[in-house]
C-alpha positions in Angstrom: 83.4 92.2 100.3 83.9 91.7 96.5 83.3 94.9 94.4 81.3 94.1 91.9 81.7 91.6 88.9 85.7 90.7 89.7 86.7 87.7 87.7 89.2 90.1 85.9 91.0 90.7 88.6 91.2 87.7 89.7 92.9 86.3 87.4 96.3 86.6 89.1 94.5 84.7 92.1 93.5 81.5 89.8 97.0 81.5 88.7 98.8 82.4 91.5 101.0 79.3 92.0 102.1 80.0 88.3 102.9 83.6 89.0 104.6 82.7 92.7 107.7 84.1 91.3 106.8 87.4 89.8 104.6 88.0 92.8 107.7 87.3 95.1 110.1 89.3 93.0 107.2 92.0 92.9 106.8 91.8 96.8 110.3 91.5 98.1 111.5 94.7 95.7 108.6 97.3 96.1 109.3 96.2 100.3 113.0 97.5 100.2 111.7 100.8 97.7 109.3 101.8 99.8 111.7 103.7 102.5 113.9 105.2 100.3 111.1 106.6 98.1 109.3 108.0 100.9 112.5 109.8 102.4 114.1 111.5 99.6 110.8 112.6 98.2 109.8 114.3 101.1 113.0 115.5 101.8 112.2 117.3 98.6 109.0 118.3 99.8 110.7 119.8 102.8 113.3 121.8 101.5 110.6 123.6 98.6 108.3 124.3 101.9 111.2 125.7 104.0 112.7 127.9 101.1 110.5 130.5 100.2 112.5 131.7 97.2 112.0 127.7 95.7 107.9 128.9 96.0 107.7 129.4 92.4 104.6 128.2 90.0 107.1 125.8 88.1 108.5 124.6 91.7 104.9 123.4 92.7 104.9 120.9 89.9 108.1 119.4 91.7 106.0 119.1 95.1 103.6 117.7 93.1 105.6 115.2 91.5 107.1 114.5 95.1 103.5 114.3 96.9 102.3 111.6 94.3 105.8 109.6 94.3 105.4 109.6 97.9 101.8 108.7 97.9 103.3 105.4 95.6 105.4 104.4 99.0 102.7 104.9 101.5 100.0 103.8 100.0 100.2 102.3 96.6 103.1 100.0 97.3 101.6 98.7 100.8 98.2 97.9 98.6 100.0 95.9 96.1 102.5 94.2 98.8 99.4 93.2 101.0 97.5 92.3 97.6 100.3 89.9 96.3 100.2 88.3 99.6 97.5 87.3 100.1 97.3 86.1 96.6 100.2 83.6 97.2 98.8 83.1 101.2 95.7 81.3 98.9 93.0 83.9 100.9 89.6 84.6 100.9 88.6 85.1 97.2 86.1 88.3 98.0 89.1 89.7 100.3 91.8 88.8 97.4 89.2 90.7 94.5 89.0 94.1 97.3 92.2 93.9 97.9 93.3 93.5 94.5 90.5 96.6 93.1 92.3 98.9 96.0 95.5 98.3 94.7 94.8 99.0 91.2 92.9 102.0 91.9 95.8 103.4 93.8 98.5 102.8 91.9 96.9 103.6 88.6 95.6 107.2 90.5 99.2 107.9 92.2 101.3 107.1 88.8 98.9 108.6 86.4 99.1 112.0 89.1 103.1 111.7 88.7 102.6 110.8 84.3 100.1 113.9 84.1 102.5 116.2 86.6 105.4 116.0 84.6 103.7 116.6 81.0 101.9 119.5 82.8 105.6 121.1 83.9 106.9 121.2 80.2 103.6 123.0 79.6 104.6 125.2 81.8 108.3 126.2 80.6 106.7 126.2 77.3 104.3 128.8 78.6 107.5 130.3 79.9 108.7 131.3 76.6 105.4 131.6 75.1 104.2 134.4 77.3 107.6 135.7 78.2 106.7 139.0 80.5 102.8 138.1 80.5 104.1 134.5 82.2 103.8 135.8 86.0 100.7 137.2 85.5 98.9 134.5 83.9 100.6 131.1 85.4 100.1 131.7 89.1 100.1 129.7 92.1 96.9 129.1 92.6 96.3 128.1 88.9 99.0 125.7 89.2 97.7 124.4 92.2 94.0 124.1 90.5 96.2 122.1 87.5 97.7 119.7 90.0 94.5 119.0 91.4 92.5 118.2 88.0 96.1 115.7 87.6 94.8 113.4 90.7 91.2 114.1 89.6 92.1 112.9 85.9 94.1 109.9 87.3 91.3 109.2 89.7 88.7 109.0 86.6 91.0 106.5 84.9 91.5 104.5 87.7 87.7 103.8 88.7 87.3 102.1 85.3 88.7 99.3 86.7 85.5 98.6 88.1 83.5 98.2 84.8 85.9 95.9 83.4 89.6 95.4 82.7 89.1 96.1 78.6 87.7 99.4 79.6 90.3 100.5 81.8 93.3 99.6 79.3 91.2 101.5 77.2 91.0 104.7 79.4 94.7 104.3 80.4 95.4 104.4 76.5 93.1 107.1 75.6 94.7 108.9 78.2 98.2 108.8 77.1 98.4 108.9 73.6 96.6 112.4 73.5 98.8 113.5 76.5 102.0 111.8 74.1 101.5 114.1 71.4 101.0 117.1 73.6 104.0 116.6 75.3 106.3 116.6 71.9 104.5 119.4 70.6 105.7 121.0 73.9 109.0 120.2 73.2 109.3 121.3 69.7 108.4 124.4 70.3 110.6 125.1 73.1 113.4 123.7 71.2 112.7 126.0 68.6 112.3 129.2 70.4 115.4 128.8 72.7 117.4 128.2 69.6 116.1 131.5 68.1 116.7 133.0 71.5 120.2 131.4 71.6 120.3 133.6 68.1 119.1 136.9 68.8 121.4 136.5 71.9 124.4 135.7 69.9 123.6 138.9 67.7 123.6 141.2 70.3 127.0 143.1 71.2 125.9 145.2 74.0 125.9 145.2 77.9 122.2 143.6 78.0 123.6 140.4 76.5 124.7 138.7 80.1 121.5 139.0 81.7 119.6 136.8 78.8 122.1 134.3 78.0 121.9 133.8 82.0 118.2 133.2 81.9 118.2 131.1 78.9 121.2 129.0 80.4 118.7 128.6 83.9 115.9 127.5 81.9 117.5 125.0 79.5 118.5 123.5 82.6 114.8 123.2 84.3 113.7 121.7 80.6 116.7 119.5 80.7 116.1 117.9 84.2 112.4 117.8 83.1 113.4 115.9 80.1 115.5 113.2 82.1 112.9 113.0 84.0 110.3 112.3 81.2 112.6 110.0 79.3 113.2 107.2 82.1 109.1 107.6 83.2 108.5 106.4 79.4 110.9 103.7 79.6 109.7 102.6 82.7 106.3 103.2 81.6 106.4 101.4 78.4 106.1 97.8 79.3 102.4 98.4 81.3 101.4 100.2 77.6 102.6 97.4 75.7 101.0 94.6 77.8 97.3 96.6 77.9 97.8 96.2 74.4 98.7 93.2 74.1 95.7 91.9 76.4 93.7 94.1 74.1 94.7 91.4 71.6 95.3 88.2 73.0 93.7 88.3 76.7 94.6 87.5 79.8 97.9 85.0 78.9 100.3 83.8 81.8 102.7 85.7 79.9 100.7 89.4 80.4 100.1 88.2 83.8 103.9 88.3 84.1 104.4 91.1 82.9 101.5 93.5 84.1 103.3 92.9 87.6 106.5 93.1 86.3 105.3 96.6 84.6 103.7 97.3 88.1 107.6 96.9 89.3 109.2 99.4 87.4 106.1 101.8 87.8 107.0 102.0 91.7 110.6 102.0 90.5 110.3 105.3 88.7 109.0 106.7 92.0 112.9 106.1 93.7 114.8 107.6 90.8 113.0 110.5 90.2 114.6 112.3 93.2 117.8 111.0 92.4 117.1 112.9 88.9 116.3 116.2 90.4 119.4 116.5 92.8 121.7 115.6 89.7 119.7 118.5 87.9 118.7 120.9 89.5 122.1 122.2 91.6 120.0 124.9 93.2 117.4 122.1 94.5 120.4 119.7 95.8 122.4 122.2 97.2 118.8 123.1 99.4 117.9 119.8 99.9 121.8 119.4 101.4 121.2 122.1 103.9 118.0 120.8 104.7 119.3 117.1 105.8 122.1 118.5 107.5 120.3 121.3 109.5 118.2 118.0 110.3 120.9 115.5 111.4 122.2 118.5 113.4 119.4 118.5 115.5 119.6 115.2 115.9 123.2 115.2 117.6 122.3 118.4 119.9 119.2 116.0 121.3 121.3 113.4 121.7 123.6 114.9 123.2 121.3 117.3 125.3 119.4 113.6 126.2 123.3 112.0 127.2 124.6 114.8 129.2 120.5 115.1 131.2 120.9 111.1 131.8 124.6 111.5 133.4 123.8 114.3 135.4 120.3 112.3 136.6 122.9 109.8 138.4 125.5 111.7 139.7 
């Protein structure tokens, strides 16, 4: 079943004995992320669920991040894998343009969910400051929740113009992100500025309410710096599938965009595996939970198998 007009998409299929080696590079590293992106990110998931004092507004942009990073292993990556197979395996051309629509829907709706997540948490600590004592009253749980939604609702719109043509939906992925772009360092400005007049007035004071502040300042410089690690290795990673929608924008489907769209592809799933490994380096609270968590876990593990060992023996004496 073809969807559509796909010749497009198809281009990697025409060509697919000169892309053989991206598409096995591509294959054979997203196989060996998939796992470890899964596991840590739920992990993450887990701990934030178990914890009720991690339940916070801000905390539910992390489970979002997590949900869509681990949406990337389940179902993104096994799209592209069985995509890029069958490419190479020389398929069934409608089955090769289905397969090949699914997987760029997917991973365009899972990694645009995990672009628009992050630049919606440094909204949020900028709303932090912003609001100050208003902020609990006017970012709550369910309105985070509503913003994570219109994220994968958003990424979702992007991805489906794939089907009209591949112009159109560089276009859309574009449009999307340089607006977002500038509203994210807007974000940042500000936040710099405040917590530096903060850091001021703090400095100022000489009385016993200046411990409490400087304490809350010092927690949240540290949520904005993880968030900024975060956001500084998803642009790098990101970059290269910008550059190459614009350079098909201006000189079309080449062997050498082919390249590297799948390349880009690569490193998207890649950003998926290190962005768990930023917020345990981070966020000490967070890793410290998530430590517990795995241990309580592997715990269990060793009582059943040892409850299992010691049922066995007895069963033959």
């Amino acid at each position: 079943m073809s969807f559509g007009n796909c010749s497009h998409l198809m281009q990697w299929y025409t060509h697919r004995e000169q892309l053989k080696v991206s598409s096995l590079c591509f294959v054979i590293t997203t196989g060996l992320l998939s796992m470890p992106i899964a596991v840590s990110n739920a992990l993450i998931l887990l701990t934030i669920w178990r914890k009720p004092a991690f339940q916070s507004p801000s905390n539910i942009f992390i489970c979002n991040l997590a949900l869509s990073d681990i949406a990337v292993a389940v179902i993104g990556i096994p799209l592209w894998i069985s995509s890029k197979v069958y490419d190479l395996m020389s398929g069934d051309p409608d089955t090769a343009c289905t397969l090949a629509y699914s997987a760029t829907v997917a991973g365009t709706t899972v990694s645009g969910a995990s672009c628009l997540t992050l630049i919606s948490a440094i909204l949020d600590r900028y709303l932090a400051l912003r609001l100050h004592l208003r902020y609990p009253s006017v970012v709550t749980k369910r309105r985070v929740a509503m913003v994570c939604g219109c994220t994968w609702f958003t990424s979702l719109s992007v991805a489906i113009a794939v089907f009209i043509g591949i112009t159109v939906y560089d276009f859309a992925v574009i449009s999307v992100m340089i607006p977002y772009t500038i509203l994210l360092f807007f974000s940042y400005y500000k936040i710099f500025r405040v917590v530096h007049r903060h850091q001021n007035q703090i400095h100022a004071q000489n009385n016993d309410t200046q411990k409490g502040p400087s304490l809350n300042i010092s927690r949240y410089k540290k949520t904005v710096s993880a968030l900024a690690y975060l956001l500084i290795v998803f642009f790098i990673l990101y970059s290269p599938i910008v550059g190459f929608s614009f350079y098909h924008q201006v000189r079309g489907p080449t062997l050498l965009y082919m390249h590297g769209w799948t390349i880009s592809i690569l490193l998207l799933f890649f950003n998926s595996a290190v962005n768990p490994l930023i917020c345990c380096w981070k966020l000490g609270d967070l890793r410290r939970a998530m430590k517990k968590t795995l241990f309580k876990f592997i715990r269990k593990d060793d009582v059943s198998v040892t409850w299992a060992t010691e049922t066995a023996g007895n069963t033959f004496q």
